[in-house]
VONU-245438 format. One record per residue (C-alpha): residue number from 1; x, y negated, z negated; residue in one letter. Coordinates in nm, 2 decimals, padded with zeros to 4 digits, m for minus. Layout:
  num      c1      c2      c3  residu
  NUM       X       Y       Z       a
...
This chain:
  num      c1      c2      c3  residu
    1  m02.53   04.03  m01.77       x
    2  m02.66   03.67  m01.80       x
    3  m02.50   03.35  m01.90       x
    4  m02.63   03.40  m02.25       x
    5  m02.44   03.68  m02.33       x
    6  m02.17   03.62  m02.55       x
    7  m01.86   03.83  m02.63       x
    8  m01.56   03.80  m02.83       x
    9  m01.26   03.79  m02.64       x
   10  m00.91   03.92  m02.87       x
   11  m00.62   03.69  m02.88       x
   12  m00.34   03.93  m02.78       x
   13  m00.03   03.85  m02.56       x
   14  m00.24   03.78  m02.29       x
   15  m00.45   03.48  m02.43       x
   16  m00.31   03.32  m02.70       x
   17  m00.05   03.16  m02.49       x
   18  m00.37   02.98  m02.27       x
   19  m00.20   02.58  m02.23       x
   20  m00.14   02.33  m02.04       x
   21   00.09   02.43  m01.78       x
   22   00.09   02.10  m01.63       x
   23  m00.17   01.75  m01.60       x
   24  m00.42   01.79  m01.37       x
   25  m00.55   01.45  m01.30       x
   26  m00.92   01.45  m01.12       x
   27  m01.01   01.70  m01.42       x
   28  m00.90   01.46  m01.68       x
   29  m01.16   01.34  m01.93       x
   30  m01.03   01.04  m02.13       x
   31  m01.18   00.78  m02.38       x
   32  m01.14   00.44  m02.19       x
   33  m01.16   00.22  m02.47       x
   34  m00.86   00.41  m02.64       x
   35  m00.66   00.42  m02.29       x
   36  m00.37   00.21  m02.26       x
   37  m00.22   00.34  m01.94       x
   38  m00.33   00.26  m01.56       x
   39  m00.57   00.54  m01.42       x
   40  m00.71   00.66  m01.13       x
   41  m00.99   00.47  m01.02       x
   42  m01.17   00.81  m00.92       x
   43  m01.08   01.00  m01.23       x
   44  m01.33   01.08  m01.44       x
   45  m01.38   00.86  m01.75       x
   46  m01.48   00.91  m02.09       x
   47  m01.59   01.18  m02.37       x
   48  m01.91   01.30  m02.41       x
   49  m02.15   01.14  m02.65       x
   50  m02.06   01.25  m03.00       x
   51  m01.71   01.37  m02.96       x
   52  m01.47   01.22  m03.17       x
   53  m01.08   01.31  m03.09       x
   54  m01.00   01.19  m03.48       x
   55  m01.11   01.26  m03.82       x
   56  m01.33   01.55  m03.92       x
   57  m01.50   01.74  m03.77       x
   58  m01.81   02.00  m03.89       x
   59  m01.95   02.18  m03.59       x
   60  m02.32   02.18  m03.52       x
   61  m02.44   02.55  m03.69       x
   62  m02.70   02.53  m03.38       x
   63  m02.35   02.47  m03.19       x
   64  m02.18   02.80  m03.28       x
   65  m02.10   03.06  m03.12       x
   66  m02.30   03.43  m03.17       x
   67  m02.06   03.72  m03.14       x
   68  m02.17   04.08  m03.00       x
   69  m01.97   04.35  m03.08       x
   70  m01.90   04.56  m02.77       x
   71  m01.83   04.96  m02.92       x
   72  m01.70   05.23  m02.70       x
   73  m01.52   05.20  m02.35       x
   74  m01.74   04.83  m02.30       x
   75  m01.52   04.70  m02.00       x
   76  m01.54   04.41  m02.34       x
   77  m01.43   04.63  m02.54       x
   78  m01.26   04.30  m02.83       x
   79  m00.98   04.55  m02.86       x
   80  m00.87   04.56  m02.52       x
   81  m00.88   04.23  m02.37       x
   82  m01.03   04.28  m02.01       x
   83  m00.87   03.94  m01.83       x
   84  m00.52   03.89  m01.70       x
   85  m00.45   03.54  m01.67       x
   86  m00.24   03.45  m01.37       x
   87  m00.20   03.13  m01.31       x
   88  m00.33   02.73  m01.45       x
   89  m00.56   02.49  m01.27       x
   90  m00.52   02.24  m01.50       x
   91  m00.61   02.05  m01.82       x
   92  m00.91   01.82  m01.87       x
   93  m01.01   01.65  m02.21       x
   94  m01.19   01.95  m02.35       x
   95  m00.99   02.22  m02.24       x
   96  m00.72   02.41  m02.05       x
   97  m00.85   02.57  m01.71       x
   98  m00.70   02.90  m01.62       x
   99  m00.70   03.15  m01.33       x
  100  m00.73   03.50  m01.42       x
  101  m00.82   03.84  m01.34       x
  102  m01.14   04.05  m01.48       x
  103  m00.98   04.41  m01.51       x
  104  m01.32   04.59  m01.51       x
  105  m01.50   04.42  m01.26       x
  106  m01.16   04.32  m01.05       x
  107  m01.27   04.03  m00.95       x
  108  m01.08   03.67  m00.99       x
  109  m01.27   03.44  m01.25       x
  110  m01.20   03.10  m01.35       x
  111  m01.18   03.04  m01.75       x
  112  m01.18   02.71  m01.96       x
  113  m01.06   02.73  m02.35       x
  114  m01.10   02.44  m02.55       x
  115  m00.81   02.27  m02.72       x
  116  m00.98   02.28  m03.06       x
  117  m01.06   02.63  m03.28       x
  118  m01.41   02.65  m03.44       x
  119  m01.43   02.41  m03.74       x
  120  m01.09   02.22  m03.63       x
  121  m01.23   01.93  m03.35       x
  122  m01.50   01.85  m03.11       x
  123  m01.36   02.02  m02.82       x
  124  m01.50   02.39  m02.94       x
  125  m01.85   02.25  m02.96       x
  126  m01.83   02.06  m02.62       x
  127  m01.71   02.42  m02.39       x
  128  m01.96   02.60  m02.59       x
  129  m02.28   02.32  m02.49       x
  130  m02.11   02.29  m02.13       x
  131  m02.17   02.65  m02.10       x
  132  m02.50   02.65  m02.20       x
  133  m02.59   02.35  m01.98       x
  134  m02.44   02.54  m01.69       x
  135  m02.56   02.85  m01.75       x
  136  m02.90   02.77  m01.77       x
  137  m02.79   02.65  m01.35       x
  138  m02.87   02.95  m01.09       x
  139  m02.83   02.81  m00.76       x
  140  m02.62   02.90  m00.42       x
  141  m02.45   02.59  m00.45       x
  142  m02.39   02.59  m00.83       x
  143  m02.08   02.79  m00.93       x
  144  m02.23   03.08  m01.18       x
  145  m02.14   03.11  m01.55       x
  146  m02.03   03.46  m01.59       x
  147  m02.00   03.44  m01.98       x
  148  m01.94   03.22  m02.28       x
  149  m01.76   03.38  m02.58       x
  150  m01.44   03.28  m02.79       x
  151  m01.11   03.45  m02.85       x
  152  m00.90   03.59  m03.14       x
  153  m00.82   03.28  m03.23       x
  154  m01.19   03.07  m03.25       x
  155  m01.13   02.86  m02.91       x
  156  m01.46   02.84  m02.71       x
  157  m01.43   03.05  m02.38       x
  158  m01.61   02.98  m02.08       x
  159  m01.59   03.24  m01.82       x
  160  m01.72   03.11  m01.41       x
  161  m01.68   03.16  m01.07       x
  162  m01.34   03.08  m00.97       x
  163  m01.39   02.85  m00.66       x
  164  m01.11   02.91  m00.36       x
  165  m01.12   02.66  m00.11       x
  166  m01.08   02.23   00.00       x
  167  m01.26   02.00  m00.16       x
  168  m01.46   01.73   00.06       x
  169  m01.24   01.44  m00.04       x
  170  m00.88   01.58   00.07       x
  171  m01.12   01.69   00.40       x
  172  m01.23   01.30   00.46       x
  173  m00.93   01.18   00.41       x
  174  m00.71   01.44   00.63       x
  175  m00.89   01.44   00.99       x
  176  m00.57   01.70   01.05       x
  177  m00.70   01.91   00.72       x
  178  m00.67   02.32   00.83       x
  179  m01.07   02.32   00.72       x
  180  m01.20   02.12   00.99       x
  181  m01.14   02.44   01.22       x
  182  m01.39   02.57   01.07       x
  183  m01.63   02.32   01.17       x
  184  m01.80   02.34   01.50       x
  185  m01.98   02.02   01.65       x
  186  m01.98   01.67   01.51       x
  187  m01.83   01.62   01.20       x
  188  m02.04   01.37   01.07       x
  189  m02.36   01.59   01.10       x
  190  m02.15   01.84   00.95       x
  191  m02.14   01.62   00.65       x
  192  m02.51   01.50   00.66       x
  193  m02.56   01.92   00.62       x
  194  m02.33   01.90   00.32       x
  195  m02.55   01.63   00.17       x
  196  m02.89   01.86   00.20       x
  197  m02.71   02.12   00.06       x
  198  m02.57   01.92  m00.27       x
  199  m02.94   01.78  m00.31       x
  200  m03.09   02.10  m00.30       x
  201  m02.85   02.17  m00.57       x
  202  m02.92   01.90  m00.77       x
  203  m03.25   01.97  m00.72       x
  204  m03.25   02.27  m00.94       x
  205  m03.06   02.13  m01.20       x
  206  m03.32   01.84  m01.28       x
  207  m03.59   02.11  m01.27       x
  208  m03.37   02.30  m01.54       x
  209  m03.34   01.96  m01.66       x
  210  m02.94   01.91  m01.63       x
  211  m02.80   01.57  m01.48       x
  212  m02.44   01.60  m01.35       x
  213  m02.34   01.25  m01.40       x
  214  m02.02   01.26  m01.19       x
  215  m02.11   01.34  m00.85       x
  216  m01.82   01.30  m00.62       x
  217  m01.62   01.40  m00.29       x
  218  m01.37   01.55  m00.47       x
  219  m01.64   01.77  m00.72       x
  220  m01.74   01.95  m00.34       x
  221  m01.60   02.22  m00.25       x
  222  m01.57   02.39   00.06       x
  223  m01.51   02.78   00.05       x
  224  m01.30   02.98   00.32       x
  225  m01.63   03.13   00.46       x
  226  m01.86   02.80   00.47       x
  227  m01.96   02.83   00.07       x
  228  m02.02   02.49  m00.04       x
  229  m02.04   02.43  m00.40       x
  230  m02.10   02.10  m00.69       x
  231  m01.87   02.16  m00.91       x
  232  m01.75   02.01  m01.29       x
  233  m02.03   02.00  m01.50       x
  234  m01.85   01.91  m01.81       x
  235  m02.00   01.53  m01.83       x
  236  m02.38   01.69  m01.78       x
  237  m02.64   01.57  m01.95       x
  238  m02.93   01.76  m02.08       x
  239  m03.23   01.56  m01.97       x
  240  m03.41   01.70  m02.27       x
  241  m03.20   01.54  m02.53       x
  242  m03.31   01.13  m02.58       x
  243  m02.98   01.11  m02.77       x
  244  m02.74   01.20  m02.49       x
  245  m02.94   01.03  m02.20       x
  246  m02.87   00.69  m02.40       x
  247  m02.58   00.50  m02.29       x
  248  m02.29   00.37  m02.55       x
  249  m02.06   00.14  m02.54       x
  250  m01.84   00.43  m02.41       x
  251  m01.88   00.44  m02.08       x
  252  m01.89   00.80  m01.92       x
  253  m01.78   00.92  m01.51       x
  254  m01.64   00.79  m01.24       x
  255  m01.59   00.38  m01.27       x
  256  m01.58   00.33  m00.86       x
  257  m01.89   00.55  m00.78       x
  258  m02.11   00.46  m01.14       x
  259  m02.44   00.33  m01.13       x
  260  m02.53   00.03  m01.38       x
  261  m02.70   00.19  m01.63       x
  262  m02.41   00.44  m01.74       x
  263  m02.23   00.14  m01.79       x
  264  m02.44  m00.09  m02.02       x
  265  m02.50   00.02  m02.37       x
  266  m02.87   00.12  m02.44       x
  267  m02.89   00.25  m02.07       x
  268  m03.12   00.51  m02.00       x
  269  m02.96   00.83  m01.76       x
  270  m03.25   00.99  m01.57       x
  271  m03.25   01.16  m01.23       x
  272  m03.25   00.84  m01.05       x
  273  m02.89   00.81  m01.17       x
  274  m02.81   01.11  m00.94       x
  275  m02.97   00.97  m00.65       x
  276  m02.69   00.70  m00.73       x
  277  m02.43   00.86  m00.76       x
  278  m02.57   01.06  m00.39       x
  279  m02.56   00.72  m00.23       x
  280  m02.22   00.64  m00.37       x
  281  m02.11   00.98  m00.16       x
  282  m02.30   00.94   00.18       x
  283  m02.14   00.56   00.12       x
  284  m01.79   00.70   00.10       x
  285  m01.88   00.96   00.36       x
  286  m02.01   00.69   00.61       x
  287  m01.75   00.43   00.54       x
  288  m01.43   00.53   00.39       x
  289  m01.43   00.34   00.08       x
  290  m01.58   00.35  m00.24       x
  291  m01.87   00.14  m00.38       x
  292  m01.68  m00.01  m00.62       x
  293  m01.35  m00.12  m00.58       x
  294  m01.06  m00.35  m00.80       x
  295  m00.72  m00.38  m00.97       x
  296  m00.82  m00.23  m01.27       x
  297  m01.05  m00.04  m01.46       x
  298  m01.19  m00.30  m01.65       x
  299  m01.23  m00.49  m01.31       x
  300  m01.42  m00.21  m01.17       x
  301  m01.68  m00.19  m01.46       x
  302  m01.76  m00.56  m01.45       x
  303  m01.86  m00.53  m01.12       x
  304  m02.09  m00.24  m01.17       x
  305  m02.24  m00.47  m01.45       x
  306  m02.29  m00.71  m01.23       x
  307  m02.59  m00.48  m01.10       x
  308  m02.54  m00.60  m00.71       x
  309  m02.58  m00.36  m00.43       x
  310  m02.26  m00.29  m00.26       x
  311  m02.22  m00.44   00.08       x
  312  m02.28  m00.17   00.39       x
  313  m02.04  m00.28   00.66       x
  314  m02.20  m00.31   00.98       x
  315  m02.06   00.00   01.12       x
  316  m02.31   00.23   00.93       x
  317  m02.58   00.30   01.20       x
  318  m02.90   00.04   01.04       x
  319  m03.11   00.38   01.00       x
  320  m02.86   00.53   00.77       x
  321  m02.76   00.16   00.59       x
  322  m03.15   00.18   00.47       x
  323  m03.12   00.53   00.33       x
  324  m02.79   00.43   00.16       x
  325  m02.89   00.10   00.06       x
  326  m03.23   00.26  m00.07       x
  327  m02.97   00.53  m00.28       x
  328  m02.77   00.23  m00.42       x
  329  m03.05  m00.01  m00.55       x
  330  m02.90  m00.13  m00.89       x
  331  m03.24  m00.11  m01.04       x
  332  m03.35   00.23  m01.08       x
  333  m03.69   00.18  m01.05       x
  334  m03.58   00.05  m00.65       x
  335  m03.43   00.38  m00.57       x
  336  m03.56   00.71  m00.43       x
  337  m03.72   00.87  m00.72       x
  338  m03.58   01.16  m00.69       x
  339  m03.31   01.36  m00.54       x
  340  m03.57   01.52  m00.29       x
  341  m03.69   01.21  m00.14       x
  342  m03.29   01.11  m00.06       x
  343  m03.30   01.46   00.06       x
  344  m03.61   01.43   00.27       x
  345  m03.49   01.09   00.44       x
  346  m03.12   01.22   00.54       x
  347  m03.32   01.54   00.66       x
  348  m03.53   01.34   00.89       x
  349  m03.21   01.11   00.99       x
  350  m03.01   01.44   01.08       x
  351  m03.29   01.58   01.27       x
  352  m03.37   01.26   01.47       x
  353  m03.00   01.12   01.43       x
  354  m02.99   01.22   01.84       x
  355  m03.30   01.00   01.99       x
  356  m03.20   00.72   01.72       x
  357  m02.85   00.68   01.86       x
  358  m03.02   00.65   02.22       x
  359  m03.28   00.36   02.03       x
  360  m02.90   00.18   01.98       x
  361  m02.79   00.28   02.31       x
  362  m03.11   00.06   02.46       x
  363  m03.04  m00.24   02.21       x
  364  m02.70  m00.24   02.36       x
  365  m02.85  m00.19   02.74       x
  366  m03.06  m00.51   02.64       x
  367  m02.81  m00.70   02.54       x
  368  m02.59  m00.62   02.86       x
  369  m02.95  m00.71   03.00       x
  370  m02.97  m01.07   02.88       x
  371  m02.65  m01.17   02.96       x
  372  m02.66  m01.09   03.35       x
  373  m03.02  m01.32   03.30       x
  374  m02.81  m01.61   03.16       x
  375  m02.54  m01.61   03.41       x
  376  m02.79  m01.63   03.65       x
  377  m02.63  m01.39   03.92       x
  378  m02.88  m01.26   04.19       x
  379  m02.64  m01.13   04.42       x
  380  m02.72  m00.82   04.54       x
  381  m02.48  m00.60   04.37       x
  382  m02.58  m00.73   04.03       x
  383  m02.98  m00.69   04.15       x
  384  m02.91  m00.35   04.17       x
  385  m02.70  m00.30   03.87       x
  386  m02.97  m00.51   03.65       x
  387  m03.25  m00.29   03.79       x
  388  m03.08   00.06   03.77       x
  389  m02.99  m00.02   03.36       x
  390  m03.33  m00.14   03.29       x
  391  m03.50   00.14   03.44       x
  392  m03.26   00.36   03.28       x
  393  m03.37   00.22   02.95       x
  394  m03.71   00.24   02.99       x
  395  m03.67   00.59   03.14       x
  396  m03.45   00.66   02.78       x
  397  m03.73   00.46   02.58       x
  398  m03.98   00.68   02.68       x
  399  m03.81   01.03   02.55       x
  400  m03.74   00.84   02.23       x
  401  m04.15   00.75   02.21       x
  402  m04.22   01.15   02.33       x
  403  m03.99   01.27   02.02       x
  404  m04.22   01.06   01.78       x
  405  m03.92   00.84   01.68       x
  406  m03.99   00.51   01.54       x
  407  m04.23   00.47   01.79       x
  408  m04.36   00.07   01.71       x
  409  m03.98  m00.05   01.73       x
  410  m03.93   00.16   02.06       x
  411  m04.27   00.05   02.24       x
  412  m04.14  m00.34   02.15       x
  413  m03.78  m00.25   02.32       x
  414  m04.00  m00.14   02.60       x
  415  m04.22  m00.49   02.59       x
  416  m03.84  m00.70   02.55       x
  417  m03.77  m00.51   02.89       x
  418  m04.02  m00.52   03.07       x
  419  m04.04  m00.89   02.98       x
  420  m03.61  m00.94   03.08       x
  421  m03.70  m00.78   03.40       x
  422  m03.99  m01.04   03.51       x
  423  m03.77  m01.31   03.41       x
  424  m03.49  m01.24   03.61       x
  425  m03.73  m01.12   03.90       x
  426  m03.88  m01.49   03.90       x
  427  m03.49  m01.61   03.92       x
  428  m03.48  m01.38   04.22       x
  429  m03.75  m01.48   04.36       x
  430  m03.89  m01.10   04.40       x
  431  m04.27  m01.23   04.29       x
  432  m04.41  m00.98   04.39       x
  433  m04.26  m00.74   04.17       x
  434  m04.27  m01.02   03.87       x
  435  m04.69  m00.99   03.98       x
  436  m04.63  m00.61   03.88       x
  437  m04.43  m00.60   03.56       x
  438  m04.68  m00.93   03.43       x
  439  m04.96  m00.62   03.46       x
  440  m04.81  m00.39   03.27       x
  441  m04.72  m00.63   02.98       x
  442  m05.08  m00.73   03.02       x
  443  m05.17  m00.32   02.99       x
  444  m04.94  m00.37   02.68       x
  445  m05.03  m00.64   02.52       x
  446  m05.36  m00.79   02.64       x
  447  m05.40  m01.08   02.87       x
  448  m05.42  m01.36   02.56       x
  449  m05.02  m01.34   02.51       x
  450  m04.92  m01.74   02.55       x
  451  m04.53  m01.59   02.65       x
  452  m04.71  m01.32   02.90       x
  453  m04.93  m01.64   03.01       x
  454  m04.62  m01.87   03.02       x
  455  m04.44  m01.59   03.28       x
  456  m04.73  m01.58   03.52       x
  457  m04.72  m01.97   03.58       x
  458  m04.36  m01.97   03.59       x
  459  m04.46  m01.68   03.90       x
  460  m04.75  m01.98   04.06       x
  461  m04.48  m02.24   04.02       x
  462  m04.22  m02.11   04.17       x
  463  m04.40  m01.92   04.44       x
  464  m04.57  m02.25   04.51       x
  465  m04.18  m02.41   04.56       x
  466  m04.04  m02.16   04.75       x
  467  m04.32  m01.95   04.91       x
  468  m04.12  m01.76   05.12       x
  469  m04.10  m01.39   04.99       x
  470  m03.73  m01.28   04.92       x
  471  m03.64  m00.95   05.04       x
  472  m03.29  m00.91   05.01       x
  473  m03.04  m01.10   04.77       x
  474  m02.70  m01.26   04.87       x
């Protein structure tokens, strides 16, 4: 069976009760220029582009729903409804999300009924064009649509994968959370894996050409035997449709993690806005905070329409700032452009992410480095201390150069010590070494340097003051 086959499902005892058990938040879809109340500031926003919670409502005949009647002892047999609800997960702005059982199969599904029969709102239409969106999805990390049908009484039914397990956010925010048993090694790189795996996700939907608009921590989940899925396409937009990829004055997602244009009417959504919403998650990931922060709503969205980059604290290793700074570029045009090439650069961060913590390591030895120069100390237990580091960072330079690793910033940390080390030789008075490091930056460089020039007469000047090799230091 694929998600394009479509069955009737009766409305007996067992399903015409489906309803809001109770409000479920981060599923909430709402209309924010009708909203009077506060809101979550990660709750989703907004209805998609043609609903209308008021008036009349005619559904699209390309919108309705085909029925198949199932004859004989069909496991969908319309007279014996084949799913036991068991429990709710909650109620968004298009429909009621319910737990239940498939009898036949005996396995645990996930179903979503719309709040509106065929012909009586804008809901029935929406679950029926989500389901079609999502089906056309077949990916590992995509949740599969098992079927799309209606019941007994005309509500759209959307039959998927029920999803068991922690979502990302609750796992960020709870370094005590159960799930991070389950994860062996660094964290963080644990994460960076989590990233690949979204793209790649995401990178099947825009071939099928789906955009999920609302990519967030809390729409990852992480399943009890390391399944990780995107989940919530009910904002998705089919990139097919010019109508639904241009923004309104009603703005759609997530306010703290939105990109400009699904905020300024006559916007254009494209796969770029994806790779925002990516970098708004590594961002989170990385820092703790969201992009986009304020009192309020409305303070939130003027500061997306401001179109600035958010700031990247100085925390974030510079490496990874570029890649999230690159994902985050207000102008689309400015960002990766597309969800593989943000995929591609946190690859090559993940798999270098070792020899580029040791390129920090040797900034941080230089700086130790060029403070022992300035206090000019030449005992000889800082002599030995100032040589040891600086041949340990060369020594560390080296690997880093061998493992292909931003090799034109590592040679010129390997110039800056070599250079640090004939300084504080001459300050020593150790020319004769100074002699030897001035060759190799000469190796290094070429013998037309002015600074390697300026070092070797400060060597002839103060070998001509004090000509007395220095063996030892006091």
């Amino acid at each position: 069976m694929t998600s394009d086959d479509i069955y009737p499902l009766e409305e007996g005892p067992i399903l015409k009760d489906m309803g809001v058990a109770k409000p479920f938040q981060r599923m909430d879809t709402k209309n924010i220029s009708r909203s009077s109340r506060p809101m979550g500031v990660r709750d989703t926003q907004g209805t998609p582009k043609g609903s209308n919670s008021t008036g009349p409502y005619s559904p699209d005949p390309a919108a309705s729903c085909p029925i198949f009647q199932i004859a004989g002892s069909s496991p969908f047999d319309p007279q014996h409804p084949s799913f036991t609800l068991v429990e709710s997960l909650g109620v968004g702005g298009m429909g009621a999300v319910h737990a239940a059982t498939q009898g036949f199969m005996g396995r645990e599904v996930a179903i979503k009924r719309s709040h509106d029969a065929e012909g009586q709102g804008p809901t029935y239409a929406s679950v029926i064009e989500e389901g079609r969106r999502f089906g056309r999805l077949d990916h590992p990390n995509i949740p599969p649509v098992h079927m799309v049908g209606r019941d007994g009484g005309g509500h759209a039914i959307l039959v998927m994968k029920r999803i068991e397990g922690s979502d990302l956010h609750s796992m960020l925010k709870k370094p005590d959370h159960p799930r991070w048993a389950q994860v062996e090694g660094d964290r963080r790189m644990w994460t960076f894996e989590i990233m690949i795996q979204i793209s790649w996700a995401l990178e099947h939907a825009h071939s099928r050409a789906i955009l999920h608009r609302d990519i967030k921590t809390e729409n990852v989940m992480i399943g009890d035997f390391g399944q990780i899925f995107l989940i919530d396409w009910g904002v998705s937009v089919d990139l097919n449709d010019k109508t639904a990829t241009m923004t309104t004055d009603k703005f759609v997602g997530t306010p703290c993690f939105a990109a400009p244009e699904m905020l300024l009417e006559g916007g254009v959504l494209a796969p770029t806005t994806d790779v925002y919403l990516l970098g708004a998650m590594l961002y989170e990931i990385m820092t703790g905070q969201v992009p986009h922060t304020g009192r309020s709503i409305e303070e939130i969205l003027a500061k997306v329409a401001e179109g600035k980059r958010p700031n990247i604290p100085a925390t974030v290793p510079p490496p990874l700032a570029t890649i999230i700074g690159r994902a985050l570029e207000p102008n689309p045009s400015d960002r990766y452009g597309s969800v593989a090439a943000f995929r591609l650069a946190v690859q090559r961060y993940k798999a270098d992410h070792f020899l580029l913590e040791q390129l920090r390591l040797v900034e941080q030895q230089l700086a130790t480095l060029r403070h022992w120069l300035s206090e000019h100390k030449t005992d000889r237990l800082t002599a030995y201390n100032f040589m040891t580091l600086a041949h340990e960072a060369l020594s560390t330079l080296k690997t880093v150069i061998r493992g292909g690793v931003k090799i034109k910033y590592a040679e010129q940390l390997m110039v800056e010590n070599i250079r640090i080390q004939t300084e504080y030789s001459i300050l020593a008075g150790q020319f004769g070494v100074g002699r030897s490091l001035i060759a190799k930056l000469v190796d290094e460089l070429g013998s037309n340097v002015p600074w390697v020039n300026h070092l070797t007469q400060q060597i002839d000047e103060a070998e001509a003051a004090d000509p007395e090799p220095k063996t030892d230091t006091k």
